[in-house]
C-alpha positions as CSV (number, residue, x, y, z in Angstrom):
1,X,-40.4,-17.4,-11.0
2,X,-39.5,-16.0,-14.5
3,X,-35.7,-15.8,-15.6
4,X,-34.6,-14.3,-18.8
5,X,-32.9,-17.6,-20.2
6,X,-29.1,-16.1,-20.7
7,X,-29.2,-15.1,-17.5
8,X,-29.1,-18.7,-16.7
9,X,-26.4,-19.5,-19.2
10,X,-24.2,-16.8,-18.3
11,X,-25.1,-18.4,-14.3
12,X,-23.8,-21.8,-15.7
13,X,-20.6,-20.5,-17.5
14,X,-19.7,-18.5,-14.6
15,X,-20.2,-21.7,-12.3
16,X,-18.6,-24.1,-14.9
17,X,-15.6,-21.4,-15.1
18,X,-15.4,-21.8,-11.5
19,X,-14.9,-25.5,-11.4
20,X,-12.2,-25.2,-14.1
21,X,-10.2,-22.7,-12.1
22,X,-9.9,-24.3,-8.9
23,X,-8.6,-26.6,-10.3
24,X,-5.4,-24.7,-10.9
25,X,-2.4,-24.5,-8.4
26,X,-1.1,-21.3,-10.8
27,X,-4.2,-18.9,-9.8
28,X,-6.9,-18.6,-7.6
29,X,-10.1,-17.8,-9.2
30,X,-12.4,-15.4,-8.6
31,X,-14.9,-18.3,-8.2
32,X,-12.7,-20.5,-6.6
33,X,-13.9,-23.3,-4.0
34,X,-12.9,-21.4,-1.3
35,X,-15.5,-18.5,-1.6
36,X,-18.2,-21.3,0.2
37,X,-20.5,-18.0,0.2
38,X,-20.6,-17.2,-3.3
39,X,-20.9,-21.5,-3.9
40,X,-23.8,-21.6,-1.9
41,X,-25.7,-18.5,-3.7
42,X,-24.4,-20.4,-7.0
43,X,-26.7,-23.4,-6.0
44,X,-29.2,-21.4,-4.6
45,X,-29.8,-19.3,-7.5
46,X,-29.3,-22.1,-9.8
47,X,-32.0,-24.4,-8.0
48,X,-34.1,-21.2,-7.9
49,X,-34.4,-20.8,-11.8
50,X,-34.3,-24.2,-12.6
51,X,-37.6,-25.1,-10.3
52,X,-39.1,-21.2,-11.9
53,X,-38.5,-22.8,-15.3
54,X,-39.9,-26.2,-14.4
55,X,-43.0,-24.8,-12.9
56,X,-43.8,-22.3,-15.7
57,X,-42.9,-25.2,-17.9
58,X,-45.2,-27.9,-16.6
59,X,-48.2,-25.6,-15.7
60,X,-50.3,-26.7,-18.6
61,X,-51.4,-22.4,-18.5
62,X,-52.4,-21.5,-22.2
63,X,-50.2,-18.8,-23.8
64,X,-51.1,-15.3,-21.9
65,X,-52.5,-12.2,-23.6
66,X,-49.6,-9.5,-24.6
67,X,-50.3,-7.6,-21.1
68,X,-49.7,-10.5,-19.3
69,X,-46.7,-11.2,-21.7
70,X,-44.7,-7.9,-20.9
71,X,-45.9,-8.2,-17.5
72,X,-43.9,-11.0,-17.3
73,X,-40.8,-9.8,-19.4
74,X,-40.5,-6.9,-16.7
75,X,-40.6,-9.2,-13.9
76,X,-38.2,-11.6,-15.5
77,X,-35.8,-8.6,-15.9
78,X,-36.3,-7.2,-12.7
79,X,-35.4,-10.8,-11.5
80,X,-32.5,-10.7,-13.3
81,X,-31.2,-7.4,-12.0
82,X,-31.8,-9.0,-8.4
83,X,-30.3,-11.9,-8.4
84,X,-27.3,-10.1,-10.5
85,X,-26.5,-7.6,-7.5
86,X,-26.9,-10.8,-4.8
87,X,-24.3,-12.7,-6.4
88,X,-22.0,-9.1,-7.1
89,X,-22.5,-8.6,-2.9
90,X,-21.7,-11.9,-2.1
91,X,-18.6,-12.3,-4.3
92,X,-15.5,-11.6,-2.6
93,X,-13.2,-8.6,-3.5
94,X,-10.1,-9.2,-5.3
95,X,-7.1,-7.2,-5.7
96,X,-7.0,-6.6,-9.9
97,X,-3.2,-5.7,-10.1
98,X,-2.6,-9.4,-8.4
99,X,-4.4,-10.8,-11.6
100,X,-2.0,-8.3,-13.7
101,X,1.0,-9.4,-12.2
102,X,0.8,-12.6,-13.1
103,X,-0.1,-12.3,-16.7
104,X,3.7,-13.0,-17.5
105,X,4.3,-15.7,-15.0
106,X,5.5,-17.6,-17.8
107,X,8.0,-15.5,-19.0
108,X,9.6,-14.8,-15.6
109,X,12.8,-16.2,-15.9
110,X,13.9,-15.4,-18.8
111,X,12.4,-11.6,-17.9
112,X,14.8,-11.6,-14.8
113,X,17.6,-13.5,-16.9
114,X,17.6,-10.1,-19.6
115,X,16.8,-7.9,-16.6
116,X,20.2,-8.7,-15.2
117,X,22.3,-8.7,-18.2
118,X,20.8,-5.8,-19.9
119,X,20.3,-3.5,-17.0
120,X,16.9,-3.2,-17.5
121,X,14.3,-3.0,-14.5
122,X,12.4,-6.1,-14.9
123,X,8.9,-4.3,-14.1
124,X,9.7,-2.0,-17.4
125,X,10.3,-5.5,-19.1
126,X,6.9,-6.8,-17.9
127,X,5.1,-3.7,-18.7
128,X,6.3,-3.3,-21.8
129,X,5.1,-6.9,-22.9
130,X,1.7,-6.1,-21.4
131,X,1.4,-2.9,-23.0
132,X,2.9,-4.5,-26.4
133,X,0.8,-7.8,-26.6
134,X,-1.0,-8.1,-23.7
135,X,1.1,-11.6,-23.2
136,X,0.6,-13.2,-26.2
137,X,3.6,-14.3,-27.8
138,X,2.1,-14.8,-31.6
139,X,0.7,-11.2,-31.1
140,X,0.8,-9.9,-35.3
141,X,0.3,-6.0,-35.3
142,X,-1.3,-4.4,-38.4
143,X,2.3,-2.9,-38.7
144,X,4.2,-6.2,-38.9
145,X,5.7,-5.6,-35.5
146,X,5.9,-9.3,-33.8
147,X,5.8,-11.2,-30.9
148,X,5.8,-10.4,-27.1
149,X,7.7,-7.2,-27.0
150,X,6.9,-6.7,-31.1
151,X,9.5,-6.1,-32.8
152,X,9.4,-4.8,-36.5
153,X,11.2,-7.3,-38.9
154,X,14.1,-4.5,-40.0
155,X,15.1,-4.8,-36.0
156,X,14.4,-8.4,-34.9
157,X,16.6,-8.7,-38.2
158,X,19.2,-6.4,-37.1
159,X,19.6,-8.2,-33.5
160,X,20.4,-11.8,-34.8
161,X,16.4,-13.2,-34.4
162,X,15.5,-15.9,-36.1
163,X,12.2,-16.6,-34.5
164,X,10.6,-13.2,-33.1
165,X,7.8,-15.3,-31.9
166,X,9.7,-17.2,-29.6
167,X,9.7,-16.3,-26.4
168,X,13.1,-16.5,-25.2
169,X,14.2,-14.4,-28.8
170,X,11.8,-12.2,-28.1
171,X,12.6,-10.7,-25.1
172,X,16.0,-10.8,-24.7
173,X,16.1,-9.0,-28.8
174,X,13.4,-6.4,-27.0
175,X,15.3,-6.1,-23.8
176,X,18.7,-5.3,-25.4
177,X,16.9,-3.0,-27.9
178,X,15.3,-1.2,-24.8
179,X,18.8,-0.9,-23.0
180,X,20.4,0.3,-26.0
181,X,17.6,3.3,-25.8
182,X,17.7,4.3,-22.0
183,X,21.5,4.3,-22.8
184,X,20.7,6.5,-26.1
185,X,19.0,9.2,-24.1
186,X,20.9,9.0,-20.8
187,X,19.0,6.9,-18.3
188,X,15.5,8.8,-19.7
189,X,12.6,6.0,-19.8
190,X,10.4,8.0,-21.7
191,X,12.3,9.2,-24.0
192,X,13.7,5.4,-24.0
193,X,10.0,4.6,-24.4
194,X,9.0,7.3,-26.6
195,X,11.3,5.8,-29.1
196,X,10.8,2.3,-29.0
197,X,7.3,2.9,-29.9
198,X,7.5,5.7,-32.7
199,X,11.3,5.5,-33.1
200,X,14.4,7.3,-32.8
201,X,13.8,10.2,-35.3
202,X,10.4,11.1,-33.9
203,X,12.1,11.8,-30.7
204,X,14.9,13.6,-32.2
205,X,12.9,15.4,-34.7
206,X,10.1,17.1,-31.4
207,X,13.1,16.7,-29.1
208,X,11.0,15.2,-26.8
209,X,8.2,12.7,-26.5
210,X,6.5,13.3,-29.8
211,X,3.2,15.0,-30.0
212,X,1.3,11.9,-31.3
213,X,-1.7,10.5,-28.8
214,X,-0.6,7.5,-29.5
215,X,2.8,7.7,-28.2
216,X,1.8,9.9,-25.3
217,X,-0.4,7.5,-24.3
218,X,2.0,4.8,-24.7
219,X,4.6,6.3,-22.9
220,X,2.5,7.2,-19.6
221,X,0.7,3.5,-19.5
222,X,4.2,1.6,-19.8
223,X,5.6,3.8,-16.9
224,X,2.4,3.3,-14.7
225,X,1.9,0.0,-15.1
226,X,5.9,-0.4,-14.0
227,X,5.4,1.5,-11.0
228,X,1.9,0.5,-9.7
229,X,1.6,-3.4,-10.9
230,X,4.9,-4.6,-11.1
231,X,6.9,-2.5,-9.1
């Protein structure tokens, strides 16, 4: 039986991935120990290719003609394509937003901490990190902005932080700033929004959510995210 080689190796990582992440209490994996289905296709697939290889290894055949050599490249990908959609049937469904909603476990104290003394939903909080750095509190943008909820130097300045990549700075400095917007425009999030990610005069100059794709986007992707996975 002829296997395309990275098929194997992306087999492996996917089973070695799976042995890391049971292992954590925080998350279930995908892979996890308790899918015994998916575990036993692992092996079998795994035991399938390594005796292929062996066999086509140890068969002493001399090196075949080009026919037979794309003869066997088309099998070996049509192989590939098969065992591919066994292990996508056998691999349980999981909910994606459950994944998503986690991504700032971390931070979820201090999120509820500056949701309750800014006023500030705590799903906007959480979507608005996600949307900002997708988590990752030493996030740099091309702009300068910085940190989880990246704020520009002039404003992280302006709000008393001396460390915007520090998580606890960063989004209570982000949180206030965010308050003092939905305040600004009367309770309007995406005006609120609108401005936090172009600024102030952008929204003031349109009188509205600016025209720019960017923004647009940005201001419809924060609010869904708020309202379908962290809501």
């Amino acid at each position: 039986m002829a296997v395309n080689p990275s098929t194997m190796a992306q087999l492996l990582s996917l089973s070695l991935y799976s042995g890391i992440q049971s292992q954590s209490s925080d998350q279930q994996s995908p892979f996890s120990s308790t899918d015994h289905d998916a575990a036993q296709l692992f092996g079998s697939l795994l035991t399938m290719m390594m005796n292929g290889s062996y066999s086509n290894s140890s068969s002493g055949r001399s090196i075949p003609s080009e026919r037979s050599s794309s003869a066997s490249s088309l099998s070996s990908t049509n192989t590939d394509q098969m065992l591919w959609q066994q292990l996508a049937d056998t691999l349980p469904t999981r909910n994606i937003t459950d994944s998503l909603k986690k991504s700032n476990s971390d931070y979820d104290v201090i999120i509820q901490e500056m949701s309750a003394k800014y006023s500030v939903p705590a799903p906007l909080i959480r979507s608005v990190i996600d949307t900002e750095s997708g988590g990752n509190p030493n996030s740099t943008s091309s702009s300068g902005a910085m940190g989880l909820m990246q704020l520009m130097p002039g404003t992280a300045a302006e709000l008393g932080v001396t460390n915007p990549y520090d998580p606890a700075q960063n989004i209570e400095a982000g949180t206030r700033y965010l308050s003092h917007l939905i305040k600004r425009y009367n309770g309007d999030d995406r005006l609120a929004l609108a401005a936090y990610n172009a600024g102030s005069g952008a929204v003031q100059k349109y009188g509205g959510v600016p025209p720019f794709p960017e923004t647009q986007t940005y201001v419809s992707k924060v609010l869904n995210k708020a309202q379908q996975t962290y809501g």
